[in-house]
VEXDORO-632466 format. One line per 10 residues: number of its first residue (from 0); their letters; for each residue z, x, y negated of C-alpha. Coordinates in nm, 2 decimals, decimal comma. Last residue first. Layout:
BEGIN
NUM) A) Z/X/Y; ...;
//
This chain:
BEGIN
282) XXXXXXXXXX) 2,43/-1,30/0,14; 2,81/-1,26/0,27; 2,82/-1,55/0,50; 2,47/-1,49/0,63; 2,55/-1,23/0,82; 2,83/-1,37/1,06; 2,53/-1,45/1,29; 2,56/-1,09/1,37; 2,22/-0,85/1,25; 2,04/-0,71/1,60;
272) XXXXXXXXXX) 1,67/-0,82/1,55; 1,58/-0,59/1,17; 1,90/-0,47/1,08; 1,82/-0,22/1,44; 2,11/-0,12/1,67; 2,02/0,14/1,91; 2,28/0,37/1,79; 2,20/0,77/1,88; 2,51/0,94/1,79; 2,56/1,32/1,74;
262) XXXXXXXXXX) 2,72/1,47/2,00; 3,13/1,56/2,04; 3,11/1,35/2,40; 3,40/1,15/2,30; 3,29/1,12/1,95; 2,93/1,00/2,10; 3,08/0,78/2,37; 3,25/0,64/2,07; 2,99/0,57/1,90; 2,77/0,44/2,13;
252) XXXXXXXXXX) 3,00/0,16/2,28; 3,04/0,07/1,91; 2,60/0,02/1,86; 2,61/-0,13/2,17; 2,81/-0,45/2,12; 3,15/-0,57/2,23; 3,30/-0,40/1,94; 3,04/-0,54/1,70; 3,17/-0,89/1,78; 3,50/-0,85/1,72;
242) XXXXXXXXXX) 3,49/-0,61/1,40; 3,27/-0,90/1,24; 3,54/-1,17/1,35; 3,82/-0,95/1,18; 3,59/-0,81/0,90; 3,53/-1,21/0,83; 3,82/-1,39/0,68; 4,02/-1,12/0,63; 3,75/-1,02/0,32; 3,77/-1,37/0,20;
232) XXXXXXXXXX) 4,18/-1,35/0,18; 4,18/-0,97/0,03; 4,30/-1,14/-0,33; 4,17/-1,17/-0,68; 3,77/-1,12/-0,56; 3,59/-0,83/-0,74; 3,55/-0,58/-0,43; 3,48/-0,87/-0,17; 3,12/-0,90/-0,23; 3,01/-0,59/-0,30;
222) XXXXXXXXXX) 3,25/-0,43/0,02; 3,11/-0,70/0,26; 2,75/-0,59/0,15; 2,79/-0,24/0,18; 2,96/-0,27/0,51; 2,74/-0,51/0,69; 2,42/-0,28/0,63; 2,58/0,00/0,73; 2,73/-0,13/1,06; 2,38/-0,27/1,11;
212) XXXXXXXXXX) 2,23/0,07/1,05; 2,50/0,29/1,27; 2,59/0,57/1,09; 2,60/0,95/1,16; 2,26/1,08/1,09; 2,16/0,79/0,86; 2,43/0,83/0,64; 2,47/1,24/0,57; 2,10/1,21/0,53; 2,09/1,00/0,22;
202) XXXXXXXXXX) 2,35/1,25/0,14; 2,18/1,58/0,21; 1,88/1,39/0,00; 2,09/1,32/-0,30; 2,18/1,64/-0,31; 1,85/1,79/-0,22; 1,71/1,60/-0,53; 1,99/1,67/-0,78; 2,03/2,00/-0,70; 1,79/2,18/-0,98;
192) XXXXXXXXXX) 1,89/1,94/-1,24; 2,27/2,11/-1,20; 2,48/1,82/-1,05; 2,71/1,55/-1,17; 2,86/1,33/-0,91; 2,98/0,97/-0,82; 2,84/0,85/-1,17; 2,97/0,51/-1,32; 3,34/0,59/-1,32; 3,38/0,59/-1,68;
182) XXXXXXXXXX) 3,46/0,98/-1,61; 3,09/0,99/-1,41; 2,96/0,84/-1,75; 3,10/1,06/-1,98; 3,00/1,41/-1,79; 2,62/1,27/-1,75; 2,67/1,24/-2,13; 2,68/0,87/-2,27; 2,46/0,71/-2,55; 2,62/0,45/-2,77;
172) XXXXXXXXXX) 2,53/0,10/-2,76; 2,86/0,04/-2,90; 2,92/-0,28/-2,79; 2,79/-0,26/-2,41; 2,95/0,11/-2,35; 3,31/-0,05/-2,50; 3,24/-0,32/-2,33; 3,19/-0,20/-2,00; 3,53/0,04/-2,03; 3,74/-0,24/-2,09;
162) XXXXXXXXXX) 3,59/-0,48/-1,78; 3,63/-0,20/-1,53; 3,36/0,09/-1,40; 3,19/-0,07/-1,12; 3,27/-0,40/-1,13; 3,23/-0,41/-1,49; 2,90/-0,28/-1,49; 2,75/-0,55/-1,22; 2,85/-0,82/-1,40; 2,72/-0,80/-1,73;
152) XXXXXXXXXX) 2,41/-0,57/-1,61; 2,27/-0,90/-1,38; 1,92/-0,76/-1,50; 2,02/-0,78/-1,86; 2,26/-0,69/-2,11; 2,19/-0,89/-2,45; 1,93/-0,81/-2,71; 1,92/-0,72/-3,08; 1,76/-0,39/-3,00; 2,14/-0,21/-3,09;
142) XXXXXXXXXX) 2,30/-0,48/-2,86; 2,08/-0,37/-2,56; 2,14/-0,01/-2,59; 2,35/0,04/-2,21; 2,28/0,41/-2,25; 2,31/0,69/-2,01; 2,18/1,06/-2,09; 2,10/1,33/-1,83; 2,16/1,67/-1,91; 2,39/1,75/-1,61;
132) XXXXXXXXXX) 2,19/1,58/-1,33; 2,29/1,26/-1,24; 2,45/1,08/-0,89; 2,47/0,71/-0,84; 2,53/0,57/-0,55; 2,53/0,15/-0,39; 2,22/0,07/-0,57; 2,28/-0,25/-0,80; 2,36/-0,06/-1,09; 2,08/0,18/-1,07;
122) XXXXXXXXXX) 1,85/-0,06/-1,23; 2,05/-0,16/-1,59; 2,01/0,24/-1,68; 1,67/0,22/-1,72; 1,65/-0,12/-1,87; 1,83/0,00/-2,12; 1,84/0,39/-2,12; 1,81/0,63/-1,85; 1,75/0,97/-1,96; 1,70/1,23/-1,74;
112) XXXXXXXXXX) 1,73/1,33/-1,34; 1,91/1,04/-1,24; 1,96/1,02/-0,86; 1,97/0,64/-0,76; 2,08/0,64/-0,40; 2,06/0,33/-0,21; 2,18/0,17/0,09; 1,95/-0,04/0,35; 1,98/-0,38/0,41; 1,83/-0,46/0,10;
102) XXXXXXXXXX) 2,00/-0,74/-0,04; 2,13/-0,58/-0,41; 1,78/-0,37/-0,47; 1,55/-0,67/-0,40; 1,78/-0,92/-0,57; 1,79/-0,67/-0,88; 1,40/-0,65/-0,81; 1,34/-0,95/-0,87; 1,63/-1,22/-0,82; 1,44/-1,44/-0,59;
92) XXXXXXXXXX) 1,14/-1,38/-0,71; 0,92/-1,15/-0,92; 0,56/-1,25/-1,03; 0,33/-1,03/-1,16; 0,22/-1,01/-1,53; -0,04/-1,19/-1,65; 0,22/-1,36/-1,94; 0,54/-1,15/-1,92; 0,83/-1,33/-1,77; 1,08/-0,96/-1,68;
82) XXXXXXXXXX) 0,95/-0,87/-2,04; 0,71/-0,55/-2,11; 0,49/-0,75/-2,31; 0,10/-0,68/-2,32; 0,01/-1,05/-2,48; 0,28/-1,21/-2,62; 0,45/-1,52/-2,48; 0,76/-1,31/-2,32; 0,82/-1,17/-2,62; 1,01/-0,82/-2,56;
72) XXXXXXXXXX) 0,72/-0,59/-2,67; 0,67/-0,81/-2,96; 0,83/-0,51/-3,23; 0,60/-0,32/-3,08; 0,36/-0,24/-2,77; 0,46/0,04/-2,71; 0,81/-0,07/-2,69; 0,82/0,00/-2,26; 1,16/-0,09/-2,12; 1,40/0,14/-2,07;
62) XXXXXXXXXX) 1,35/0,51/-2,08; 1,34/0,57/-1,71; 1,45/0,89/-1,54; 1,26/1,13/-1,76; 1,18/1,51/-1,71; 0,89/1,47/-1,53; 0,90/1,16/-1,24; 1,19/0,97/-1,18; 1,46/0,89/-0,90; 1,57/0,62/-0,68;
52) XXXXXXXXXX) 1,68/0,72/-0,30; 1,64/0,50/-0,02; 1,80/0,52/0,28; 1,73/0,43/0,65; 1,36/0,37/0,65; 1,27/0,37/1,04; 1,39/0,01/1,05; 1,13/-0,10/0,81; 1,19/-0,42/0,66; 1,42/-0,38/0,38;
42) XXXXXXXXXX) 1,19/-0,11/0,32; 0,93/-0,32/0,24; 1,15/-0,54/0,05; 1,25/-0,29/-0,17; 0,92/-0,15/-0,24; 0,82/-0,52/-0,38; 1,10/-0,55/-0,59; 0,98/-0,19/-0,72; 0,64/-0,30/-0,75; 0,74/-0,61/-0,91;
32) XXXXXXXXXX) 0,95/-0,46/-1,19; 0,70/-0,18/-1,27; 0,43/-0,44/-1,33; 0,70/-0,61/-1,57; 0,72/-0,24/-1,75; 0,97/0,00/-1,75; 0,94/0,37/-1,94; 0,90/0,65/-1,71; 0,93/0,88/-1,95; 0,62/0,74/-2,10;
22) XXXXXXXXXX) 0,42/1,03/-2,01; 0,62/1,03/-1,68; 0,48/0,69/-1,58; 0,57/0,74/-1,22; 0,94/0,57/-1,12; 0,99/0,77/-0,75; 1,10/0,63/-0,47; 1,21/0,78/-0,22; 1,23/0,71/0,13; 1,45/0,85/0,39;
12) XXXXXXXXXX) 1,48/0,84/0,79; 1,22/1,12/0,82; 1,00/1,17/0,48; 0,91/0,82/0,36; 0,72/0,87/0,00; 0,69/0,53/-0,23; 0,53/0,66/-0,57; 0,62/0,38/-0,88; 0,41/0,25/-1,14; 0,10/0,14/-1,03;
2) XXX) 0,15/0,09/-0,62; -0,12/0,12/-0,32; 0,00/0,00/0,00;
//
């Protein structure tokens, strides 16, 4: 499949996707928001693709959404605009590619290699790891375009880094350091620029060499879902059942044969046929 915007490069058990308008740093447009809805999906798909990893092309992550156009880059009736309903633009469903990102089945890595502002910034949040280079700049810049914060940013940002410290990064519109935003708690590392591909690589393979794909896909979701609630009721709900049925089931047997045995696990377990009814309680 043959994409616009983005590159989609499977190397072993990892995709990446790269953002590829680097003489616009990268800069988002609606075409960009399908095709990246649309990579999601396919990967979503693919039980050979175990990770994906996020990243951008030249020396840009993505510099929100593409202005070009002017000050009507953001009306969804003009011709050209960059907006998530742009006229002649493809469609995106079902959240786009926030929904894409958020129910993928696989985790994600978004490894920032320059600025990501807006728009830019808004995308990582649904991907489960964030890691920068040093350099990079963050910026949440909607109020300073006369906007709000899109692309479910309002409540993704505060889960991740705390109501107080969302607001202060949403009001001010200030850019962040690489440094600030792993204190805020929005980074899980900060590496030289050099590094931030093989790191986010050697972790992309640090999961799919030692983790079962349904356990995975489970996990990430269960720990979205239950992370904001006021008590652990909902999560007590389910990991007991969950735990139930995946311990009579292959993928468990495996694993501990595989600690037992002091190899590397092989778990036949694919997200594609082998997901537990217990699923679609937390999608």
């Amino acid at each position: 499949m043959a994409y616009e915007t983005i590159l989609y490069e499977v190397d072993g058990p990892v995709l990446t996707i790269t953002l590829n308008r680097p003489d616009k740093l990268n800069a988002y447009t609606a075409v960009m928001g399908a095709e990246l809805q649309q990579a999601f999906e396919r990967a979503d798909a693919d039980d050979d693709v175990r990770v994906v990893i996020v990243t951008g092309s030249g020396r840009g992550f993505c510099a929100g959404a593409d202005i070009s156009g002017g000050s009507g880059a953001f009306d969804t009736k003009a011709e050209g605009s960059v907006a998530f309903a742009a006229p002649n633009a493809p469609r995106q469903s079902g959240g786009g590619f926030v929904g894409a990102i958020f129910h993928c089945r696989k985790p994600s890595i978004a490894a920032i290699n320059g600025a990501a502002v807006g728009v830019g910034a808004t995308l990582t949040l649904p991907m489960d790891i964030r890691i920068a280079a040093e350099g990079a700049k963050i910026g949440f810049v909607f109020a300073r375009r006369g906007l709000v914060p899109e692309a479910g940013s309002a409540w993704f940002l505060p889960q991740l880094v705390g109501l107080p410290t969302a607001l202060k990064w949403c009001l001010t519109g200030s850019l962040l350091s690489a440094a600030e935003a792993q204190a805020g708690g929005l980074l899980a590392e900060v590496v030289p620029p050099d590094q931030l591909l093989p790191r986010a690589r050697e972790l992309a393979l640090l999961i799919a060499e030692n983790t079962a794909p349904v356990s995975i896909a489970l996990a990430r979701q269960m720990l979205w879902k239950f992370a904001g609630e006021d008590s652990p009721d909902g999560a007590l709900a389910i990991d007991g059942h969950l735990s139930m049925v995946l311990g009579a089931g292959p993928d468990v047997k495996e694993g501990v044969a595989a600690f037992l045995e002091k190899r590397p696990p092989k778990f036949p377990g694919k997200v594609s046929t082998d997901m537990p009814e217990a699923w679609t309680k937390l999608v």
